[in-house]
C-alpha angles and dihedrals in degrees: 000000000000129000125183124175131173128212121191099233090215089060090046082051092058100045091045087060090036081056115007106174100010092054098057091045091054095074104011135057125214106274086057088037078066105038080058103053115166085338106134081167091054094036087065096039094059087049094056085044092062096040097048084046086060091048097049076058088057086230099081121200100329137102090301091053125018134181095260092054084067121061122182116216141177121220118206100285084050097238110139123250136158160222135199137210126282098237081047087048096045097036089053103028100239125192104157135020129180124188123189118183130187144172134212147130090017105308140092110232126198139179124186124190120197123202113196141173079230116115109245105257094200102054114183094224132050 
């Protein structure tokens, strides 16, 4: 399963002033919050990253999936990865994940891929 997503990175500016604390807490908690800092590329980054990560679920952010179920992470060579939470492992059945996030021309890309036990419920061919 793959998810992508895009965030103009402007727009995200605008919404971080509307609502500087609050907004960041909305969707990160404090560990990501620091692995941010000032970042409004990252910031946005790490918002495409949780929404493609919904998407590759096939549930995206909703009651099913919410943002805390879903926590960004770098590992020492400070490329982003991520794990998920235990009732979203156990309900889909995950054994891999892979996150890639990028940044240019004024917007934070991200593309998640899923790998699950599950069968796969769209198959390309009848």
């Amino acid at each position: 399963m793959i998810g992508i997503d895009i965030v103009s990175i402007k727009r995200f500016e605008k919404f971080l002033e509307k609502f500087p604390e609050r907004a960041l807490k909305r969707y990160l908690n404090p560990d990501e919050i620091s692995l941010i800092g000032t970042s409004t590329n990252r910031a946005a980054g790490f918002f495409a990253a949780k929404e493609a990560i919904s998407k590759a679920l096939g549930v995206g952010i909703s009651k099913e999936c919410t943002f805390t179920d879903i926590i960004i992470h770098k590992d020492n060579k400070n490329a982003p990865y991520f794990t998920l939470s235990i009732k979203i492992i156990e309900k889909y059945q995950i054994t891999n994940t892979a996150l890639s996030i990028t940044h240019d021309g004024g917007f934070a890309i991200a593309v998640a891929k899923i790998e699950s036990k599950r069968e796969n419920t769209n198959p390309i061919c009848h």
